[in-house]
C-alpha positions as CSV (number, residue, x, y, z in Angstrom):
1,X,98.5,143.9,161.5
2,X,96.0,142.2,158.9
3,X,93.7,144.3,156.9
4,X,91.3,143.1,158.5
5,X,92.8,144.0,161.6
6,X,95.4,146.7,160.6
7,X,129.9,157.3,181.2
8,X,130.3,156.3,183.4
9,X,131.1,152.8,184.9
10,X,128.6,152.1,187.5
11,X,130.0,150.7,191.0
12,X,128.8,148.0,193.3
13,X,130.0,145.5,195.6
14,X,131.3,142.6,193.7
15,X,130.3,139.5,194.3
16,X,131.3,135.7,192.7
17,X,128.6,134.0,190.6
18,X,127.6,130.5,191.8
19,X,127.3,127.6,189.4
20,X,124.2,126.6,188.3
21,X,122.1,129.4,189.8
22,X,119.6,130.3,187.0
23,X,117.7,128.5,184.5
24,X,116.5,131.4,182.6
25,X,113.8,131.9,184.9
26,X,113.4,134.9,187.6
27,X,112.5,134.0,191.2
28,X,109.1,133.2,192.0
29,X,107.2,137.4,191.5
30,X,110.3,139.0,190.1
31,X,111.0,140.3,186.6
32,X,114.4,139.6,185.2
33,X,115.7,142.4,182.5
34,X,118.3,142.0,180.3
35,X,119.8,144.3,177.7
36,X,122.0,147.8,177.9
37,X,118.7,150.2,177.4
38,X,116.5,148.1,179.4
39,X,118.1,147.6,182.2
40,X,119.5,151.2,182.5
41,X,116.2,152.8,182.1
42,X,115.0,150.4,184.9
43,X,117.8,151.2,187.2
44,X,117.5,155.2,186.6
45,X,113.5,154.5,187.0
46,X,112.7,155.3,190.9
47,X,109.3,153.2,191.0
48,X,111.0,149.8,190.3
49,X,112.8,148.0,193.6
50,X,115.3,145.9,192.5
51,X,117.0,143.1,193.8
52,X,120.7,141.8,192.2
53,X,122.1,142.8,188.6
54,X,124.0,140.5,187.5
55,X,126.7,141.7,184.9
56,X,130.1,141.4,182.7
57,X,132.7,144.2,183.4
58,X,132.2,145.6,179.9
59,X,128.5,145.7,180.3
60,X,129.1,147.6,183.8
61,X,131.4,149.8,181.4
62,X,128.6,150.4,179.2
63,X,125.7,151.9,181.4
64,X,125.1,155.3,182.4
65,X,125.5,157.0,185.8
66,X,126.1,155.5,188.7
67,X,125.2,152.3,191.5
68,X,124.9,153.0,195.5
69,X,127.9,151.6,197.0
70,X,125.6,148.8,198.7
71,X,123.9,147.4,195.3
72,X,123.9,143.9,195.2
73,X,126.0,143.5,192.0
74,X,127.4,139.8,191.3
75,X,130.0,139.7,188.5
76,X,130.0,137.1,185.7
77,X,130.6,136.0,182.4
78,X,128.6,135.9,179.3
79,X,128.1,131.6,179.8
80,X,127.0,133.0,183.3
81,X,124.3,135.3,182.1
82,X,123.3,133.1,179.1
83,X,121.8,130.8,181.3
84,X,119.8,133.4,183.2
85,X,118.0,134.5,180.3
86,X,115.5,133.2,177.5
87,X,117.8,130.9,174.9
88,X,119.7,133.4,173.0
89,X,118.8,136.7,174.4
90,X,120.9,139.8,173.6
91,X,121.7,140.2,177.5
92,X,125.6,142.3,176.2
93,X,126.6,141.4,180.1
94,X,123.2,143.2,182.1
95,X,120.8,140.7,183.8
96,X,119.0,142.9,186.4
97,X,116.7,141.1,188.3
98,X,113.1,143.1,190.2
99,X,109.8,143.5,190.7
100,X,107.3,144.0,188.9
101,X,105.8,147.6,188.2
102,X,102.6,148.9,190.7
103,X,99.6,148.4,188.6
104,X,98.2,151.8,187.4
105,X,94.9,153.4,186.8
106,X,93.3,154.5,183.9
107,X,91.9,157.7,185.9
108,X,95.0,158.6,186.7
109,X,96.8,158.8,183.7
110,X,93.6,160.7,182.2
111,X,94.2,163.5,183.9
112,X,96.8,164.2,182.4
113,X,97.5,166.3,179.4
114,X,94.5,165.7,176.8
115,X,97.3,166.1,173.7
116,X,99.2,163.0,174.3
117,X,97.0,159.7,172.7
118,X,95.9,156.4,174.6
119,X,96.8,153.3,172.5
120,X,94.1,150.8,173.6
121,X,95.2,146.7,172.3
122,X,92.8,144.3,171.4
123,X,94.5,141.0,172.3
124,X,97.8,141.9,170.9
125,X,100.0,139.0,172.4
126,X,103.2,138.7,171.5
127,X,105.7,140.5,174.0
128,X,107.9,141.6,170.7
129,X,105.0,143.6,169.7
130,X,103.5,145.2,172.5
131,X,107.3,146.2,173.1
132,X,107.5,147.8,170.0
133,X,104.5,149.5,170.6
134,X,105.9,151.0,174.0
135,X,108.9,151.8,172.3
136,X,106.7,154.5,169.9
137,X,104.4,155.2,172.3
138,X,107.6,156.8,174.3
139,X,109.0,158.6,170.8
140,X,105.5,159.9,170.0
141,X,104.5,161.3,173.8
142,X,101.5,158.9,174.4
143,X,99.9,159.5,177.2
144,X,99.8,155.2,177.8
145,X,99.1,151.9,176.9
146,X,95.8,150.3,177.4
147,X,95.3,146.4,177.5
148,X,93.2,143.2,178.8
149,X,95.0,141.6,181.5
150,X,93.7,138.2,180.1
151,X,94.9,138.6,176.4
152,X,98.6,140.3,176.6
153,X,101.7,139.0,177.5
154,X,103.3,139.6,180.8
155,X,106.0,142.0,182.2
156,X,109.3,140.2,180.9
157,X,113.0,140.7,179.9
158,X,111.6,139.7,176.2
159,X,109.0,143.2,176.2
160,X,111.6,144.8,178.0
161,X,114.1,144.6,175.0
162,X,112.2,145.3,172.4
163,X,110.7,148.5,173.8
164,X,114.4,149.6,174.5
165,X,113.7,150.8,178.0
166,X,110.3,153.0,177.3
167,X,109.0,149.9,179.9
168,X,110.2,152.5,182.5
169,X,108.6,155.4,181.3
170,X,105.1,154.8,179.6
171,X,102.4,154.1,181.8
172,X,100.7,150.5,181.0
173,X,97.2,149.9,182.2
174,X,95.7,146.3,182.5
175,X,91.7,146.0,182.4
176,X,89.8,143.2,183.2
177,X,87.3,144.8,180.6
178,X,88.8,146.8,177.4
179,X,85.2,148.0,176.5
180,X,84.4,149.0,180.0
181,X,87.7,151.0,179.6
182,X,86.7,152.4,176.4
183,X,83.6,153.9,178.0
184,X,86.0,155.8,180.7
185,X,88.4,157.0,177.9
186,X,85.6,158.6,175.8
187,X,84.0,160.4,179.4
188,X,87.1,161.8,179.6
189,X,86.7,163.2,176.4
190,X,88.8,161.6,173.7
191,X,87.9,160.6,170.0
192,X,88.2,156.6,170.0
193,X,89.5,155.8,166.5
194,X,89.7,152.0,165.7
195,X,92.2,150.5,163.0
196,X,91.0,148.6,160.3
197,X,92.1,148.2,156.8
198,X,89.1,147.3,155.6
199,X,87.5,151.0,156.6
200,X,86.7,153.4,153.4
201,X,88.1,156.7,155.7
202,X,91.5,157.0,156.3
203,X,92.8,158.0,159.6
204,X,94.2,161.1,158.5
205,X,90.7,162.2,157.4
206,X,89.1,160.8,161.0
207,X,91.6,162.4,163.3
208,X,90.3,164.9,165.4
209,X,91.6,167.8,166.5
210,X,91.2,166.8,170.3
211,X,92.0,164.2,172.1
212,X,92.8,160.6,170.2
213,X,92.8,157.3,171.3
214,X,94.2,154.7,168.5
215,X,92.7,151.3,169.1
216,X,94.6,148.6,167.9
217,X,93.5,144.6,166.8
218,X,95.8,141.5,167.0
219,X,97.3,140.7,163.9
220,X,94.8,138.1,161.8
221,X,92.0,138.1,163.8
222,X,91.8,142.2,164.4
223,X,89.6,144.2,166.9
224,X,86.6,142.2,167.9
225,X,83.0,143.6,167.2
226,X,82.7,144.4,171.1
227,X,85.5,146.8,170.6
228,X,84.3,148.3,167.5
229,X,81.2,148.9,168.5
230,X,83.1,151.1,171.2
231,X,84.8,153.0,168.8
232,X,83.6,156.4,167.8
233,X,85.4,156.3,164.5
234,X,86.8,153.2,162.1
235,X,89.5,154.3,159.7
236,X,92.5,152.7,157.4
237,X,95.9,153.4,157.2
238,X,96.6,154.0,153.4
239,X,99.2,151.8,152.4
240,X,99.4,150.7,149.1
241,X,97.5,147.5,147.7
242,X,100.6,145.3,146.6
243,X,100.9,144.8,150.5
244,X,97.9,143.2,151.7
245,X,98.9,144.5,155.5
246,X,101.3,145.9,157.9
247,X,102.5,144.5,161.6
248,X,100.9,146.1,164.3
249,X,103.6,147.9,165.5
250,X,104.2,149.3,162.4
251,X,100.8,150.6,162.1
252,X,100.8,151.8,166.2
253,X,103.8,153.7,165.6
254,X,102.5,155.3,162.0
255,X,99.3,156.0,163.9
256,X,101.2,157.7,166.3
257,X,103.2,159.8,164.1
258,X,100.1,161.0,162.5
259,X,98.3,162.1,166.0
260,X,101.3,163.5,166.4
261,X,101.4,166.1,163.3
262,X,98.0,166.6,163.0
C-alpha cells in the first residue's frame, strides 16, 4: 500500500480422467479451487455445494477427514490437473470444483460481536491481495471483509490460495456502494479508521477502545476522497522513512494485529 494509500485419506468413488477435459477454466457459474488448505477448508465448509474434486493419490493422502462414499472424485495426474488450473498454479494434486458462496449481508454480520473489526477495501484488485487480506482477517478474528462488487476481483482458485482456506470461514460482503456501507457500519456503532500514510496520527493513537473498522485504499492510488470523507478517523502506520510504503496486505494484517492488542 502507497503512502498515499497505505489423517486421514479421504475416500470416494474413483473415476478415470478424460483427455482434454479442462482448459483451466471452471464450468460456466462454478468456482474451481485448487491447493491442500483451500480445498480442505472448502470441503469441511457446509455452505459450499460442490460438484467433482479432481485429485492425485498423494494429494487425497494429504487432506484431512473424510469423503461420503458417493463424492464424485475423478483420479488424475499432475499433467491432468495442470491443465485445469491457471498456468502454473500450486494445485499439489486437489482441483475441487463448486459453486460459488451465497452472497451475505452487512446487517447480518453486524450483529455479531462488536470486538471483532470490519476491514472495508477501497478498490483493492488483485486476488493475491484481498487473499492475503482474508487470510489475517481469519488469524486476527475479524468480524468480515467489506468490498465494491465493481472494483475487486472475483471468487477464484487464485484468492482461494493465497488466503489458505480462511475463503471458507470469513464472511465477504460485496456492496454496490462502499460509502453507503460505511454509513451502516458506523450506525451500528463502530469507529471507521482510514489508512493513509500521509496522516500526522498514527493508528495506535486513533484506535478506539470500541468497535474498529480498518479502511483500506488500493495500492498507488489509495482510498478515494468519497471514502475519506466517510471515515471518522485518518491515521498512519509508523514505519520507518527509508521505506516509502508497505503492500496492503501487509498493512491489513499489522492493522489487524493492532485492533487486536489494543
Amino acid at each position: 500500500m502507497s503512502k498515499r494509500g497505505q489423517g486421514k485419506a479421504l475416500r470416494g468413488r474413483a473415476g478415470r480422467m478424460k483427455n482434454g477435459r479442462g482448459s483451466g477454466r471452471a464450468s460456466s457459474g462454478m468456482v474451481r479451487l485448487w491447493g491442500r488448505h483451500a480445498v480442505e477448508a472448502a470441503l469441511k465448509n457446509p455452505n459450499r455445494v460442490h460438484r467433482k474434486l479432481w485429485a492425485t493419490r498423494e494429494g487425497v493422502e494429504s487432506l484431512d477427514g473424510e469423503l461420503p462414499v458417493d463424492f464424485p472424485v475423478e483420479w488424475a495426474d499432475v499433467a491432468d490437473l495442470a491443465r485445469l488450473v491457471a498456468r502454473d498454479a500450486p494445485h499439489q494434486g486437489l482441483v475441487l470444483e463448486c459453486e460459488p458462496m451465497d452472497d451475505l449481508f452487512l446487517a447480518d454480520v453486524l450483529e455479531g460481536d462488536p470486538a471483532r473489526p470490519v476491514v472495508v477495501l477501497d478498490q483493492v484488485t488483485d486476488p493475491h491481495n484481498v487473499g492475503a487480506i482474508l487470510r489475517s482477517a481469519a488469524a486476527f478474528d475479524a468480524c468480515c471483509i467489506v468490498t465494491q462488487d465493481r472494483h475487486a476481483p472475483p471468487e477464484s482458485g487464485t484468492l482461494a490460495k493465497s488466503a489458505s482456506g480462511a475463503l471458507e470461514v470469513v464472511p465477504w460482503i460485496r456492496v454496490v456502494n462502499l460509502a453507503r456501507a460505511l454509513e451502516e457500519i458506523a450506525e451500528a456503532g463502530y469507529w471507521r479508521i482510514g489508512l493513509d500514510g500521509e496522516a500526522d496520527t498514527t493508528l495506535g493513537e486513533a484506535l478506539p477502545t470500541g468497535p474498529v473498522c480498518l479502511v483500506l485504499g488500493a495500492e498507488g492510488d489509495g482510498m478515494r476522497q468519497n471514502i475519506i470523507h466517510h471515515c471518522d478517523a485518518i491515521a498512519k502506520l509508523p514505519i520507518s522513512s527509508a521505506m516509502e510504503s508497505l503492500n496492503v496486505s501487509n498493512a491489513a494484517a499489522i492493522a489487524l494485529y493492532a485492533a487486536a492488542t489494543r
